[in-house]
N, C-alpha and C positions, 0 to 999 in steps of 0.2 A: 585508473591507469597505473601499472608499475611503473615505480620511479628507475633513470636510469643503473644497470648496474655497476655499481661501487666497488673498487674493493682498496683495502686499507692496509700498510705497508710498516713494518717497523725493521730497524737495521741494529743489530747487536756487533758492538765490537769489541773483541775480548785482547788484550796486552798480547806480545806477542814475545816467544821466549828467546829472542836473541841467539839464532842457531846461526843465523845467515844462509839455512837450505831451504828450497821449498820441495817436498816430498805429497805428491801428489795419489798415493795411493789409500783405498778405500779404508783400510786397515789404522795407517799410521791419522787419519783424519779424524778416526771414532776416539783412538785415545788422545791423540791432543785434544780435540774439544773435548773429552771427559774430565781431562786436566785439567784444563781451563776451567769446566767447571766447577770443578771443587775446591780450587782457588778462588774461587767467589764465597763473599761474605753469607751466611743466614740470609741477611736482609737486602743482599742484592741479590739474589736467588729467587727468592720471597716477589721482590718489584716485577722480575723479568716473569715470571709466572703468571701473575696479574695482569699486565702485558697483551701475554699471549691469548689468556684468556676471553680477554674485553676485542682483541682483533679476531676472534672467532667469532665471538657473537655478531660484532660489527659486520663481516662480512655474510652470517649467516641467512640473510633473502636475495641476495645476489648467487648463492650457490643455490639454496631451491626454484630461484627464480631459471636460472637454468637446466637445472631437474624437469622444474616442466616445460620448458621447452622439446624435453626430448620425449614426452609422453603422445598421448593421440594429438593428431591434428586438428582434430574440431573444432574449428574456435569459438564454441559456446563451450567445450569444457578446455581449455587451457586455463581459464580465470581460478581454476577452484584450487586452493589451499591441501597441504598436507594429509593433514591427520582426517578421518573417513568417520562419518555419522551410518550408522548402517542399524537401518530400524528390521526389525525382524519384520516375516512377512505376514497378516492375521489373517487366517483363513477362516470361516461360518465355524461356528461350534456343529458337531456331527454331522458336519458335511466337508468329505476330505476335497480335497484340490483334484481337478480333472486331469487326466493326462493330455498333454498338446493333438496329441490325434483325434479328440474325444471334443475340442471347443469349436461350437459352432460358430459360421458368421451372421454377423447383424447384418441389416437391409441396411445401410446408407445412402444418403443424397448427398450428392455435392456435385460442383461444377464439373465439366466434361472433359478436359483432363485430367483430373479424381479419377473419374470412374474404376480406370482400370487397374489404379494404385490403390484404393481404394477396399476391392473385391480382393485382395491380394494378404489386406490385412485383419487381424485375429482381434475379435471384441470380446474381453472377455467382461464377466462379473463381476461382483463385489468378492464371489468365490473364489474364484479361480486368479490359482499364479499365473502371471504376467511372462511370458519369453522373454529370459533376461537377454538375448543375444541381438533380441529388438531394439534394446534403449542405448544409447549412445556411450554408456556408463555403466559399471558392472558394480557388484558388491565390493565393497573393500577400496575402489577406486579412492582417489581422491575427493574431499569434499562433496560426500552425496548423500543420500539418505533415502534407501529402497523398503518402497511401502509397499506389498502388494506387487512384485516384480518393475513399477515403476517406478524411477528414481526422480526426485527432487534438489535441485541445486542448493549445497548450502553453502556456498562460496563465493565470491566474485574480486577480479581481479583487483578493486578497490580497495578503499579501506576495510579493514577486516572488523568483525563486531564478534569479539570471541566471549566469554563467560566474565564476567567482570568489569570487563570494559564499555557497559550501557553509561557509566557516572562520565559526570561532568568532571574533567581535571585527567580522565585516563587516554591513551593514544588514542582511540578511537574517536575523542570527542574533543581532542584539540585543536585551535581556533584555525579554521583553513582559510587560506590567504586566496580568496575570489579573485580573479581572473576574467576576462572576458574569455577564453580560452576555453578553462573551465569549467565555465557555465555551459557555454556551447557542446563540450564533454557531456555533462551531465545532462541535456536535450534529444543526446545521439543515446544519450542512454535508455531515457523512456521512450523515444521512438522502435528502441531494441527489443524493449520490452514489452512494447505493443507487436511487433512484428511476429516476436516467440507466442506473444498468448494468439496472435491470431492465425497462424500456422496452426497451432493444436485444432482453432475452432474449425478450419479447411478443411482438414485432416480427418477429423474424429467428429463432428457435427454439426456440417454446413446446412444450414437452412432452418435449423432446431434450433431451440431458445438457448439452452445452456449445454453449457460443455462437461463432460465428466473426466477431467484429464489422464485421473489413472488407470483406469476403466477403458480409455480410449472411447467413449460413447460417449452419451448426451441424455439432457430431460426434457422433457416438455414441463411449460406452465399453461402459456397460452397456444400455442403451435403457430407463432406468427414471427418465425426468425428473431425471437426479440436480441438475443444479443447483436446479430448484427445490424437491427436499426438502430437498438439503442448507440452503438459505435460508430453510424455513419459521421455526425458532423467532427465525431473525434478525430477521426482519419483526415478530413479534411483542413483542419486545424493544424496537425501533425505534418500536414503536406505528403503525406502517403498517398498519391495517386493511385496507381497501380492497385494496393487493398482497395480505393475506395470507387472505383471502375470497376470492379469485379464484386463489388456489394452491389453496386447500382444497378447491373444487368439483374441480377437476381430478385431485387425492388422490384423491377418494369416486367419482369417474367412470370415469377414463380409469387409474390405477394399478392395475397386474397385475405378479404373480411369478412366472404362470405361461407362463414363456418356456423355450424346451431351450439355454440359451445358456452359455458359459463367462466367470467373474465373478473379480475380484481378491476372495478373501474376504477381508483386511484390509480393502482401498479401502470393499469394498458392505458392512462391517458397521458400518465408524467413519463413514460420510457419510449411507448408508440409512436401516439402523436407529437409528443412532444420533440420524439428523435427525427421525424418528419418533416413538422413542422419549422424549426433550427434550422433541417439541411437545405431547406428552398430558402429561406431567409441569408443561408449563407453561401449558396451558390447560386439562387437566381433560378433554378430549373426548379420546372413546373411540373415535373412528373414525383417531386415527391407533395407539392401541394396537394396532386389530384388524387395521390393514393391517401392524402391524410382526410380529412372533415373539423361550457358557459357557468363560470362558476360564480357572477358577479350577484347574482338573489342568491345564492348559497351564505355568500359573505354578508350580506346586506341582513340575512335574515338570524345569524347567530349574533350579530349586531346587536337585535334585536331581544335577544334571553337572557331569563333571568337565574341565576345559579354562578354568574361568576364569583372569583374570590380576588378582589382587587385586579381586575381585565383579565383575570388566568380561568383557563374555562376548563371543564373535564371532559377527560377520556371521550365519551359516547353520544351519541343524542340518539334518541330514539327515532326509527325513519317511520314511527305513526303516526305519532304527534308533534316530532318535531320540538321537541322539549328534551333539555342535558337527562342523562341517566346517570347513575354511579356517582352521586356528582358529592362524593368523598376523594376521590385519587384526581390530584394534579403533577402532573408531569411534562418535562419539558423533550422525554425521551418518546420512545416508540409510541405509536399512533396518537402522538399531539402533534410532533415538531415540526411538522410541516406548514399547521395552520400557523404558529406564531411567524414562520419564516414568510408566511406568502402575505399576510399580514404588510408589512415593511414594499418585499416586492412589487407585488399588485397596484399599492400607491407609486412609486417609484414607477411605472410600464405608464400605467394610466398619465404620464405628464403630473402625476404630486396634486392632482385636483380632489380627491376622494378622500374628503376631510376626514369621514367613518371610519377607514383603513387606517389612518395614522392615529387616530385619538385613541384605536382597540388597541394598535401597537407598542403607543408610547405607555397606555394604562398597562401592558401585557410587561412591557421590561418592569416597572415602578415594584407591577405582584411578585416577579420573580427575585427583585432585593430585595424586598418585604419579609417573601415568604418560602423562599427554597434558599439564599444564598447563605454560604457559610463559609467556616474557613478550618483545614486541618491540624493534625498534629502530630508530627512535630512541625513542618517547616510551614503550616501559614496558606498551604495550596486553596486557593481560592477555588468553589466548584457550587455546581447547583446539584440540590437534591429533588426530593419528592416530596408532598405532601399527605398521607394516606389516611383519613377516617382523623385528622386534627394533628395526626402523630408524624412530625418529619423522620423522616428517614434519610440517612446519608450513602444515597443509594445514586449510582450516575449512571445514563450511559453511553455509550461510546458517540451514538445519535447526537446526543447534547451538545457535540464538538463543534456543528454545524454556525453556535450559536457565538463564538468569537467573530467569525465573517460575515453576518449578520449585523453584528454589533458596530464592527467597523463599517459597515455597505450603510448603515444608516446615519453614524458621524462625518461620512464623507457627502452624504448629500441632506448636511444642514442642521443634524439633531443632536441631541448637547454632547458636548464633549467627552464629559463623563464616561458616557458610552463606549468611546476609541479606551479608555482609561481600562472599564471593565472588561474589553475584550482581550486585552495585553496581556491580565492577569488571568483568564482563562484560558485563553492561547497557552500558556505556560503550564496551567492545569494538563492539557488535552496531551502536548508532550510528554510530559512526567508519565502518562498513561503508560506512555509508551519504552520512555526509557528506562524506568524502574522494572520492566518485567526484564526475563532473563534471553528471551528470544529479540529484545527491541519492539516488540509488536504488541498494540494494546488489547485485551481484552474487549468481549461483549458491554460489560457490567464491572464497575466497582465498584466499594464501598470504601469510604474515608473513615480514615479515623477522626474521634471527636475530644480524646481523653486524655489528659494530661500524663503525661509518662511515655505515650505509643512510642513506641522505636521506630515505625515506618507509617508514612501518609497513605497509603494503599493497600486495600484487601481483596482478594479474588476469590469467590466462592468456586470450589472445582464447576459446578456445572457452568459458569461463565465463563471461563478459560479460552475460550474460541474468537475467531479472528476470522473474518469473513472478507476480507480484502477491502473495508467500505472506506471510503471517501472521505468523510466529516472531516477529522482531523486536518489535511493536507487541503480540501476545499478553504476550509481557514486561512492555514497558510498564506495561500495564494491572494487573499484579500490583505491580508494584513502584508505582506509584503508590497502590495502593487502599492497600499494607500502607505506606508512608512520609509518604503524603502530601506528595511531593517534588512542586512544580509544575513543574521543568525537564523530568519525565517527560510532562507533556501538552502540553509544548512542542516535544518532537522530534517526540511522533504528531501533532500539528500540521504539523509541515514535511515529514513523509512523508506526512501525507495529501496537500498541494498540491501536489507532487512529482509523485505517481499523478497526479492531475489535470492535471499539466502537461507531462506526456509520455507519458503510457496512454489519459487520456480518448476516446475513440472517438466526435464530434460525431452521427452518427446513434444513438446509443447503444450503452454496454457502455464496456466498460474491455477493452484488451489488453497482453499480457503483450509484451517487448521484448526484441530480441537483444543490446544495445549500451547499458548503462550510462556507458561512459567517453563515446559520443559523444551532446551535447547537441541537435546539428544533423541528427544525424541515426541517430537509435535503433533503428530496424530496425525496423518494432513484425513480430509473429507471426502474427498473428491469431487469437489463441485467449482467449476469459477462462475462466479454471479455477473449476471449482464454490466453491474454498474462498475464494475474491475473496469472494462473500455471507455463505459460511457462516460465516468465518473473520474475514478480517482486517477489512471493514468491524463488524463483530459488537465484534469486542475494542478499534476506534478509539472505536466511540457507548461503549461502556463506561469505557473510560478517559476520557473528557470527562465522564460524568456525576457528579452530588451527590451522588445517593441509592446510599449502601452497600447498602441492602436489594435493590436492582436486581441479580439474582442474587448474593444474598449466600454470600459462601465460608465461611459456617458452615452454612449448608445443601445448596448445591451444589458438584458438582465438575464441573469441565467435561472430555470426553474429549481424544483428539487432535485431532478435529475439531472441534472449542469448542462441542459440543454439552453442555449442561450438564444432568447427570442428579442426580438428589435423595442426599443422603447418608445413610444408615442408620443407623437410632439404636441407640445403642450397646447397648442393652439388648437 
């Protein structure tokens, strides 16, 4: 929110030459006060300058502020700032850009008053420019950044996150004075947020897994609506009826499993069923139980192998025999992180009786101080790496994030203390990701420095530079907030929400994921929003803003990898 307009006043009074007339003409005014002033000393000339100076700046966002006032009406673009990000447009190498008369339409589905808004508008390619007189926002505008004829919000009427201002101590990142008010602000904020990414998916790809926002189109992974299952209990949680009624008709209508297709069975049982199975537990209706349909001998049986390194298991197992493969690379990132997290879970759903699941867990944290953790340089960032063929590597990624909220989920129900201690300190890690790049937004992948002398704790290789909207980071948050009641922890999901807004927002709708974290000017966007953008990380920002601890309370629910949150079994 803009603060009210201000404006700041100073009163100059200069002697006055004893004439006894007062002569009001425009002429005799210039040279008196010329007189006047140069009967002023150097050095009172000098102050009054300074003065005038400091009350121009002082009042300088009161006068832009009403600059924009008088631009477009929209009120998704009043928010945006000045000065204009305008990314050139990249067209296919040897393949020119179609003329508008020449771009055909795509088939779409969507609901049935779609259809005929729908038919009306132009899908174009990765090729082809975009009709800039479609987007809400033109080149050059204020605060935008047009990729492909589509424009991306880089602005928001909030606090601003300009080029230098990521550090701790600068305007951007001075201590905000929380409010109930406030908070409440910042709730209406990611509900806004969901509203814009889920317009785009109405729009441009209802019924289809993912959104292509600049492109105006969509992908398939699985052909089973996944973004909008994975997004139903979010809606619901958000209190967005209306979205979440016009997801549900389309559940009970158009949702089938009866396809002959080939499925990531992690992916379609943690986003599917999972999105499924949440929304009946959190609404009670049966019609998503009977669209949904056993991992406990899966668990039982890696229990059971031999190849760990202090509880830390690798990468692979062979699905012939059933025996670890590769069993040189330990990691706590991409395709491990899940098992150490469900690890914890699984005990915690089950009533805490699955003595197996906690003795793998607690053995699983013990390997990772043992044998990934370390600490940077210069400032000491605590972070977990990799293990590869005996050789640590100080190699993180962004996944790993997951594992503060973990950390805390399992000191609050009972396991040593310690643990809240190490999550603190990688909570802090998982930020830094964030605040040290130059967009606010963490990379795929870093690497730490380890060397005495480094000038800075963070490396990005270019091919890691990407920013996929995920979760981890701000899932943390929301834990370490609920169990601390630390407000700096709703202040960073604060400045990562406006972040996403200010360099993913996609003005026709949707959020997209971006190639280029280090460059503010010009971030590459993708064009893809990934299903866990709803299911996930907008999910775990409204909850970390919110009062009410009963709002999926973690003595009753557990949330999977997917933040879908399933009921806890009573112990008895």
């Amino acid at each position: 929110m803009h603060p009210p307009s201000r404006q700041d006043y100073i009163s100059i009074n200069f002697a006055g030459q004893g004439s006894g007339s007062y002569n009001n003409s425009k002429q005799w005014r210039r040279q008196s006060c010329w007189r006047k002033w140069k009967q002023l000393s150097r050095l009172q000339r000098s102050l009054i300058l300074v003065l005038l100076f400091i009350c121009g700046i002082a009042s300088y966002p009161a006068v832009t502020e009403q600059l924009r006032g008088l631009t477009d009406g929209d009120p998704e673009t009043k928010s945006n700032s000045v000065f204009p990000h305008v990314l050139p447009e990249a067209v296919k190498q040897d393949q020119p850009p179609l003329p508008t008369s020449q771009r055909k339409l795509s088939n779409k589905r969507g609901p049935p008053v779609l259809q005929n808004r729908l038919q009306k508008k132009e899908n174009a390619s990765n090729t082809v420019v975009e009709d800039k007189a479609s987007d809400s926002k033109k080149e050059g505008e204020e605060g935008v950044i047009s990729w492909r004829g589509a424009v991306i919000d880089t602005d928001q009427a909030t606090e601003s996150t300009k080029d230098g201002e990521n550090k701790e101590g600068s305007p951007a990142n001075q201590k905000v004075q929380l409010s109930v008010k406030s908070v409440a602000i910042w709730r209406e904020a990611v509900q806004e947020a969901f509203r814009h990414a889920w317009k785009g998916y109405k729009d441009f790809a209802w019924g289809h897994d993912e959104l292509r926002p600049l492109s105006k189109s969509y992908s398939e992974w699985f052909g089973l609506g996944l973004t909008l299952i994975d997004a139903l209990d979010t809606m619901w949680i958000l209190g967005l009826k209306e979205e979440f009624e016009e997801a549900k008709t389309w559940v009970a209508a158009e949702l089938t499993f009866n396809k002959n297709v080939d499925v990531n069975l992690f992916e379609s049982t943690i986003r599917i069923l999972g999105g499924l199975l949440s929304t009946y537990h959190l609404t009670g209706d049966t019609l998503f139980l009977d669209k949904a349909a056993a991992v406990a001998e899966v668990m039982k049986q890696v229990h059971k192998l031999d190849g760990k390194l202090d509880g830390l298991v690798p990468m692979f197992i062979n699905t012939n025999n059933g025996q670890f493969t590769h069993q040189g690379i330990y990691t706590l990132g991409a395709r491990a992180d899940s098992y150490y997290e469900y690890l914890l879970k699984q005990w915690i759903q089950g009533g805490k009786k699955e003595n197996e699941l906690l003795e793998d867990y607690l053995q699983a944290i013990e390997g990772v101080k043992n044998n990934l953790l370390q600490k940077s340089s210069p400032n000491g960032l605590t972070f977990v790496g990799e293990l590869s063929h005996g050789q640590f590597s100080p190699k993180m990624d962004h996944l790993v994030c997951f594992l503060p909220g973990t950390l805390a989920l399992g000191a609050y129900n009972g396991l040593p203390a310690d643990h809240m201690d190490l999550a603190k300190q990688l909570m802090e890690t998982c930020y830094q990701m964030y605040i040290q790049m130059e967009t606010g937004l963490s990379p795929e992948i870093v690497h730490f420095n380890m060397h005495q002398g480094s000038t800075r704790d963070i490396e990005v290789k270019l091919a890691d530079r990407h920013n996929l909207l995920r979760p981890e980071t701000v899932e943390s948050l929301f834990y370490l907030y609920r169990f601390t009641k630390d407000q700096k922890y709703r202040e960073w999901g604060w400045r990562i929400l406006q972040n996403f807004n200010k360099y993913t927002k996609v003005s026709s709708g949707g959020y997209t994921s971006i190639n280029n974290v280090r460059d503010p000017d010009y971030p590459s966007p993708r064009d893809k929003m990934e299903s866990f953008f709803l299911g996930e990380t907008l999910k775990y920002l409204y909850l970390l803003f919110s009062d009410d601890p009963n709002l999926i309370s973690l003595d009753q629910y557990v949330f999977n990898t997917e933040a879908h949150p399933l009921p806890i079994w009573p112990s008895n």
